[in-house]
Backbone as CSV, one residue per row, in Angstrom:
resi,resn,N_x,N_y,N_z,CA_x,CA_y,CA_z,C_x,C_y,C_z
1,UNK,31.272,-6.884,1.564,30.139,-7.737,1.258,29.158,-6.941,0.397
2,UNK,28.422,-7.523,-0.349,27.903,-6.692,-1.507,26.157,-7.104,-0.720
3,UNK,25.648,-5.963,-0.979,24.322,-5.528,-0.823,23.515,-6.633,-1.708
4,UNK,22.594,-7.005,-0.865,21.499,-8.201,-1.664,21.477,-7.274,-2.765
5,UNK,20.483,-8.034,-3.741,19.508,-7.307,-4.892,18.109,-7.149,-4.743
6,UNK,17.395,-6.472,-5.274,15.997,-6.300,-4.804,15.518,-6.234,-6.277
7,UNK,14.533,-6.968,-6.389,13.265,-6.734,-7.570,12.089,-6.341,-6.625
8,UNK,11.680,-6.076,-8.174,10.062,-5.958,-8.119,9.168,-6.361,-8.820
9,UNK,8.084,-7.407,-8.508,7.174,-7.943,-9.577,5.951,-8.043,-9.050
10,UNK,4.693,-9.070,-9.947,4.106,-8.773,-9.755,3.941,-10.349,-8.586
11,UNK,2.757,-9.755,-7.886,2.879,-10.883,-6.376,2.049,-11.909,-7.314
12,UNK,2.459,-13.170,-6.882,1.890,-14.461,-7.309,0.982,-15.038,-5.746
13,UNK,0.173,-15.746,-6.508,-1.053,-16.198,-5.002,0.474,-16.959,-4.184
14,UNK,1.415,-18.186,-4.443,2.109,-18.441,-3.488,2.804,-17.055,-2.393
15,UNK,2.519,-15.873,-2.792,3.537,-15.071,-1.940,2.294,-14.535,-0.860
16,UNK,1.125,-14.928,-1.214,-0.044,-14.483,-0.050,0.355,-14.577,1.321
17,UNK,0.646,-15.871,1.105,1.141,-15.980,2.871,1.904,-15.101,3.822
18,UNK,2.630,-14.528,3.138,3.644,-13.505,3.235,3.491,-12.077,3.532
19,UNK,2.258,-11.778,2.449,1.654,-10.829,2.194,0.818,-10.559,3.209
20,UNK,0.418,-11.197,4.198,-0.379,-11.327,5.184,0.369,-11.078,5.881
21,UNK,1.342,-11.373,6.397,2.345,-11.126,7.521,2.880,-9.894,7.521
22,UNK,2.969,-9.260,6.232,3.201,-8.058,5.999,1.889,-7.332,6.565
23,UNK,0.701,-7.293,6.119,0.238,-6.582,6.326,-0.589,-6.628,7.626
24,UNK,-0.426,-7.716,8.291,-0.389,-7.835,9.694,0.310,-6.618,10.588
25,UNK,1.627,-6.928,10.263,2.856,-6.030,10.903,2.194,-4.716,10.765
26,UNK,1.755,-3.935,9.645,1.890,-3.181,9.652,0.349,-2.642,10.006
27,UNK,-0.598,-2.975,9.825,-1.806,-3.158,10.811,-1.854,-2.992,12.325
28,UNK,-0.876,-3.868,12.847,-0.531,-3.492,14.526,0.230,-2.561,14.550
29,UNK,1.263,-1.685,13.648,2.250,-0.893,14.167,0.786,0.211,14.083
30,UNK,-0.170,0.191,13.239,-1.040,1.376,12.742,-2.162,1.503,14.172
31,UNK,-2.326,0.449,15.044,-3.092,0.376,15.794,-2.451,0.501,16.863
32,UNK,-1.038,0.089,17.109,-0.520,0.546,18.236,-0.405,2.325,18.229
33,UNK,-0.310,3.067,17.328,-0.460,4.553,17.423,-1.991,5.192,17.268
34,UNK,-3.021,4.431,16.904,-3.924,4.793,16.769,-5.344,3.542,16.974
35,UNK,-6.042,3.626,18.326,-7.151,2.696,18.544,-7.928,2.284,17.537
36,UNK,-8.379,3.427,16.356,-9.135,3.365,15.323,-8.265,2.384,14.182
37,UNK,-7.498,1.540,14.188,-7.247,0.628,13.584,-7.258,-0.594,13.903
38,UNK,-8.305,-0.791,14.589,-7.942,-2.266,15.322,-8.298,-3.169,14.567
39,UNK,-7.808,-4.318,14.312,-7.933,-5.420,12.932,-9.086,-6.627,14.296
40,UNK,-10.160,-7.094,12.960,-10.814,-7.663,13.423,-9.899,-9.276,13.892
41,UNK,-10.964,-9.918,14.711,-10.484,-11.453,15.264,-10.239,-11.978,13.638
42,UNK,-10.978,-12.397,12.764,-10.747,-12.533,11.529,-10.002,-12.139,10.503
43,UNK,-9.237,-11.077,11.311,-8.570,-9.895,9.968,-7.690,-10.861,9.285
44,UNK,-6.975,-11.494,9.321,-6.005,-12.506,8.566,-6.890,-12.968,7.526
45,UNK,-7.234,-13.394,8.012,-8.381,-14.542,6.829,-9.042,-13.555,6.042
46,UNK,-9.676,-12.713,6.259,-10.243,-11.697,5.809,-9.382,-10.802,4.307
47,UNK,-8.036,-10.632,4.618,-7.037,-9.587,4.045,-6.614,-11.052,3.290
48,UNK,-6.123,-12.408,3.265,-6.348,-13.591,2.441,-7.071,-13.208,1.653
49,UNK,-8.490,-13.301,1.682,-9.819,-13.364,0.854,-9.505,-12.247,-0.164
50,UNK,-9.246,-11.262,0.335,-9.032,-9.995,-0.750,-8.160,-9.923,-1.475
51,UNK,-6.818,-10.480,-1.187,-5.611,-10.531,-1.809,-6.095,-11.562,-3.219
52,UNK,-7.048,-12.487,-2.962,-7.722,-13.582,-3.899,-8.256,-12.976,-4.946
53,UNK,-9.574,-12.386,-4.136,-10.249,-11.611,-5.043,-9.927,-10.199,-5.929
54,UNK,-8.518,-9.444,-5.372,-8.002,-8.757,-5.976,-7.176,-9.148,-7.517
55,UNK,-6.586,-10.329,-7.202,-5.349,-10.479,-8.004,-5.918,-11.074,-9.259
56,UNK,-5.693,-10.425,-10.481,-5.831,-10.837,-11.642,-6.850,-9.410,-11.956
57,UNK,-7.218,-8.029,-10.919,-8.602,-7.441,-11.364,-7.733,-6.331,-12.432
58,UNK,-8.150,-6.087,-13.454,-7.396,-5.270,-14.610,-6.959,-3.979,-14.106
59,UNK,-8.084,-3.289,-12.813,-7.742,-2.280,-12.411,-6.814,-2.056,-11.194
60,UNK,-6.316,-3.560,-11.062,-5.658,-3.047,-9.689,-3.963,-4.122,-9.694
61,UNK,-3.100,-3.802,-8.674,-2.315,-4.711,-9.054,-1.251,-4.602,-7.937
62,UNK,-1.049,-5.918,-7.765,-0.035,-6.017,-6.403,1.314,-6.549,-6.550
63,UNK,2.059,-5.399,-6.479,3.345,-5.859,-6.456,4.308,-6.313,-5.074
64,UNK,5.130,-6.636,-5.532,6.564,-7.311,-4.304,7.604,-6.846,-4.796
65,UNK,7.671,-6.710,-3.488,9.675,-6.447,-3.623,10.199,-7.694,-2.730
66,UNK,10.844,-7.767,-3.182,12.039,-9.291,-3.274,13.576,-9.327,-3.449
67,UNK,14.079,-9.461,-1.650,15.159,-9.510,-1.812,15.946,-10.493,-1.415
68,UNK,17.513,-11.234,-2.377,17.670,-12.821,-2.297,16.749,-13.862,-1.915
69,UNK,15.133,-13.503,-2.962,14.534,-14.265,-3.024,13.550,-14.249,-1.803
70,UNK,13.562,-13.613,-0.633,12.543,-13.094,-0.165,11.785,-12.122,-0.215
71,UNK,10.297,-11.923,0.229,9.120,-11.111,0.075,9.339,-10.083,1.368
72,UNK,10.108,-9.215,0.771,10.260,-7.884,1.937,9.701,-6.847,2.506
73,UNK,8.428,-6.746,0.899,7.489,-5.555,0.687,6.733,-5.768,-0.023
74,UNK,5.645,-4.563,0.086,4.484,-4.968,-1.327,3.964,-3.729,-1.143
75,UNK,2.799,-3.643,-2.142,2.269,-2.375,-2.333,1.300,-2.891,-3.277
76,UNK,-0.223,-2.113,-3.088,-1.135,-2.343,-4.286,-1.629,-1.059,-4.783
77,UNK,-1.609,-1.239,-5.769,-2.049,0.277,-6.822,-3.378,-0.285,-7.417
78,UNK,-4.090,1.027,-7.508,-5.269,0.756,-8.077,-6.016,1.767,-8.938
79,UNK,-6.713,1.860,-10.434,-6.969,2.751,-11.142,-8.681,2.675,-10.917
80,UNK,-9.078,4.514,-10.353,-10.228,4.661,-10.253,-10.473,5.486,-10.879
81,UNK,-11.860,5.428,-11.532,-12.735,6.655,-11.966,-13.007,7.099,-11.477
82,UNK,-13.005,8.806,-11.829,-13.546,10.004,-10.907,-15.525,10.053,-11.343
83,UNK,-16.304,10.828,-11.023,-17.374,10.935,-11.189,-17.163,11.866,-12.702
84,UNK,-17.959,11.523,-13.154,-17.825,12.432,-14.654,-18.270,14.095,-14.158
85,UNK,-18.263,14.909,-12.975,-18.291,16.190,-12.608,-16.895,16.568,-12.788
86,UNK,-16.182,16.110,-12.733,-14.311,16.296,-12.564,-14.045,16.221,-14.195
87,UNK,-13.220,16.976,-14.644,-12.350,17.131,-15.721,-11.241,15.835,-15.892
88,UNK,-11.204,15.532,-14.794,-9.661,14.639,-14.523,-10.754,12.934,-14.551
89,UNK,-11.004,12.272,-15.308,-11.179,11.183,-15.708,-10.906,10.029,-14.916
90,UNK,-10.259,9.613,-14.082,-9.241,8.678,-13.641,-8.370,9.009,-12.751
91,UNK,-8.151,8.322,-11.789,-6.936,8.510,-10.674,-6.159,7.384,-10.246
92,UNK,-4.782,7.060,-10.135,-4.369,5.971,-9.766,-4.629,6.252,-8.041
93,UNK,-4.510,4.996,-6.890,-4.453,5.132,-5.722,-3.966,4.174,-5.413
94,UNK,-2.912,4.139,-3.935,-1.706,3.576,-3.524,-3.059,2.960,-2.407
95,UNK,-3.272,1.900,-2.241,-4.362,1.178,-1.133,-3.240,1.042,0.159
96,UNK,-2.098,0.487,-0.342,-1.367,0.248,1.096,0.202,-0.008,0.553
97,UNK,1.252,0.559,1.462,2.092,-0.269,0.942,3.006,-0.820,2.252
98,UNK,3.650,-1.966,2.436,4.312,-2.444,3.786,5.470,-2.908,3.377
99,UNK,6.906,-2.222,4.331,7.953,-3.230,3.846,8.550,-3.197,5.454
100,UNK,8.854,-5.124,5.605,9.013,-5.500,6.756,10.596,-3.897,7.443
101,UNK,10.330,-4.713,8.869,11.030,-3.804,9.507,12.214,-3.728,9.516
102,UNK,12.995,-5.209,9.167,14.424,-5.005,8.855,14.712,-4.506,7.518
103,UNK,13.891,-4.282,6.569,13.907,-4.008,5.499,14.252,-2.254,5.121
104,UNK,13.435,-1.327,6.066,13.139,-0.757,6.408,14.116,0.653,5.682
105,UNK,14.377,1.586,5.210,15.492,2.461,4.910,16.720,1.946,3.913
106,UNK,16.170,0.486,3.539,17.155,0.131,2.012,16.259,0.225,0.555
107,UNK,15.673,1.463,0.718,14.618,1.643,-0.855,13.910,0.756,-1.279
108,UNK,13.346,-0.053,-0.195,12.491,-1.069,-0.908,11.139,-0.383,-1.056
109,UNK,10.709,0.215,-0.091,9.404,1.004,-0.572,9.687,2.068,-1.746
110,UNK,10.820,3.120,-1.921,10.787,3.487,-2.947,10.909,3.023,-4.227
111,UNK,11.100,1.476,-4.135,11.654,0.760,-5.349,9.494,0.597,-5.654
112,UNK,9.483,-0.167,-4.470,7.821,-0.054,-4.890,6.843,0.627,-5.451
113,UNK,6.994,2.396,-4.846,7.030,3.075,-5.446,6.927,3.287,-6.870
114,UNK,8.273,3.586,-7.228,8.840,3.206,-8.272,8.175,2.205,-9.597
115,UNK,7.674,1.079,-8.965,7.129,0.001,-9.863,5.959,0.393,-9.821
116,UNK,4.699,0.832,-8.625,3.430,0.973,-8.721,3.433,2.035,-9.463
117,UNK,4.044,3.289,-9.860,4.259,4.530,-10.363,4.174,3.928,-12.192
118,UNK,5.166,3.443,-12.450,5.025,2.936,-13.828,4.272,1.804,-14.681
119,UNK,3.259,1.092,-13.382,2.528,0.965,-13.811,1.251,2.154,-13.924
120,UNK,1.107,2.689,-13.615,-0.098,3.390,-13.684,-0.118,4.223,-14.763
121,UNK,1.111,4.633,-14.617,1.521,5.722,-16.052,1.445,4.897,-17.468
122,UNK,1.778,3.573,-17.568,1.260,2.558,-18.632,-0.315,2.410,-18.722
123,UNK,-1.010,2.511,-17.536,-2.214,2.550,-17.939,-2.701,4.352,-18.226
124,UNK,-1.692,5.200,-18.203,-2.359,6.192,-18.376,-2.956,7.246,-17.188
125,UNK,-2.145,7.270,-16.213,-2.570,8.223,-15.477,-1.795,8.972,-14.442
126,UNK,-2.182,10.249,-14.356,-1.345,10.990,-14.175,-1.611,11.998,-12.639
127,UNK,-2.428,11.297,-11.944,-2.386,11.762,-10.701,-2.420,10.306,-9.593
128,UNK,-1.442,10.603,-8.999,-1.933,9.676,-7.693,-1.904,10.042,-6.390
129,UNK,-3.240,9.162,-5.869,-4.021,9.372,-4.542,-3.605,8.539,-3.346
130,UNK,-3.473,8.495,-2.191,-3.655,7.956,-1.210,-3.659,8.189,0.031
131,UNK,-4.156,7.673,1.384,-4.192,7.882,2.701,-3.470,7.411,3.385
132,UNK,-2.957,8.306,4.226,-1.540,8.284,5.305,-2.278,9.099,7.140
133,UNK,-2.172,7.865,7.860,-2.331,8.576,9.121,-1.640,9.809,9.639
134,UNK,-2.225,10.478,9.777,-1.306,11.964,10.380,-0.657,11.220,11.927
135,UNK,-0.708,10.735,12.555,0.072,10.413,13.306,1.439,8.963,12.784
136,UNK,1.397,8.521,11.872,1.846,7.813,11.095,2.973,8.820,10.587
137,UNK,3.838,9.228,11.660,5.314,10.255,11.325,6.162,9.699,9.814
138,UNK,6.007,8.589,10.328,7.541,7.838,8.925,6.751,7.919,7.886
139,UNK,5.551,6.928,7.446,4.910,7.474,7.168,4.854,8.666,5.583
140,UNK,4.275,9.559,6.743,4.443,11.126,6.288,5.461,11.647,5.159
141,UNK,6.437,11.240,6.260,7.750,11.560,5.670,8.625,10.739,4.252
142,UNK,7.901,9.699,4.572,8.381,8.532,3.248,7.309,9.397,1.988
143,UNK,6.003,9.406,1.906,5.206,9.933,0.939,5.867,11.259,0.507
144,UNK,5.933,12.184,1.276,6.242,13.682,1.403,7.595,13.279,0.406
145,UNK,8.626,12.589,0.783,9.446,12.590,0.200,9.732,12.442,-1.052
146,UNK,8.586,11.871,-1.676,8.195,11.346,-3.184,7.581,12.477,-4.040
147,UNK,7.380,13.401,-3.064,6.154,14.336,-3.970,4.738,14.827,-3.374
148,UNK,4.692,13.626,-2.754,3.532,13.890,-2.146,3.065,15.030,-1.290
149,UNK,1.507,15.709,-1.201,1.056,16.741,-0.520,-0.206,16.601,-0.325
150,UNK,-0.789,17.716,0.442,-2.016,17.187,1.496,-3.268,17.423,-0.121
151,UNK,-4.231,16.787,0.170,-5.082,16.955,-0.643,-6.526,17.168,0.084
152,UNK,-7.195,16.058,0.663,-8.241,15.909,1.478,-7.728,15.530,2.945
153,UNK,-8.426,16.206,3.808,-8.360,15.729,5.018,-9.709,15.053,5.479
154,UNK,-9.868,13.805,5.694,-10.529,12.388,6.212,-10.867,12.927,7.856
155,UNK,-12.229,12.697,8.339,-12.359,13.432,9.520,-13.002,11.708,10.399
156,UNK,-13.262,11.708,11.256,-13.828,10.653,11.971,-14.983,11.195,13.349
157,UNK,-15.746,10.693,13.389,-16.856,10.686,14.607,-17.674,9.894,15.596
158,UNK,-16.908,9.521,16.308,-18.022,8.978,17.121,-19.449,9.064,17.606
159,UNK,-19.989,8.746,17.129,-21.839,8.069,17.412,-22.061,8.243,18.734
160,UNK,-22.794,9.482,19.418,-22.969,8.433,20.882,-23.976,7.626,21.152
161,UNK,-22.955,6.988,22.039,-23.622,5.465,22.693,-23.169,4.397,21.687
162,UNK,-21.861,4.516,20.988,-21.496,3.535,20.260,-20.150,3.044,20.795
């Protein structure tokens, strides 16, 4: 039996729905290892709204992976300016990327990868950024595997009496 096919394009508002479910999933897997992710009562509707207001913005762009015609994965890339103190002008950054769980170890995230990567390099840039939970093992290991290495470490604090 021959292996589906997988593309990659760019997400159309019909695949939102989808896109939500994705990033649902992967929202609870992030909160089941870590309390500090807990998605608000609203979070659906909320991650809707943005997917809206994202899509069409010149600097940012959400792709899918799609296999026999289903929405398996996605990923959004996004081109930021550094502060004009930095030499380095511009940075691409990976905001999130999710590919469902049966999906999981057939290169659909590296295919994503892959597509968010060449776009950015079409717009011209040549470093990319993003955040990965240190307890987020796979994770780790999926980025690491691409190239990726530690850059900033992100600290957190609780307020007391909060």
């Amino acid at each position: 039996m021959s292996k589906p096919s997988l593309i990659t394009r760019r997400a159309r508002r019909e695949d939102f729905p989808r896109l939500v479910e994705l990033w649902r999933g992967m929202i609870d897997e992030h909160f089941a290892i870590d309390a500090r992710f807990e998605p608000s009562a609203g979070g659906n509707e909320a991650y809707l709204k943005y997917l809206h207001e994202t899509l069409g913005q010149m600097d940012t762009q959400i792709l899918v992976a799609e296999s026999s015609g289903r929405v398996v994965g996605y990923t959004i890339a996004t081109v930021f300016a550094n502060p004009p103190v930095f030499a380095l002008p511009q940075y691409g950054y990976i905001g999130e990327l999710a590919v469902e769980e049966a999906s999981r170890g057939a290169g659909v995230g590296r295919a994503l990868w892959e597509a968010a990567r060449a776009w950015l390099t079409r717009r011209g840039i040549t470093v990319v950024q993003l955040n990965v939970s240190p307890l987020n093992q796979s994770g780790q290991k999926f980025w690491r595997s691409l190239g990726f290495s530690d850059f900033l470490h992100v600290l957190w604090y609780d307020m007391p009496g909060s």
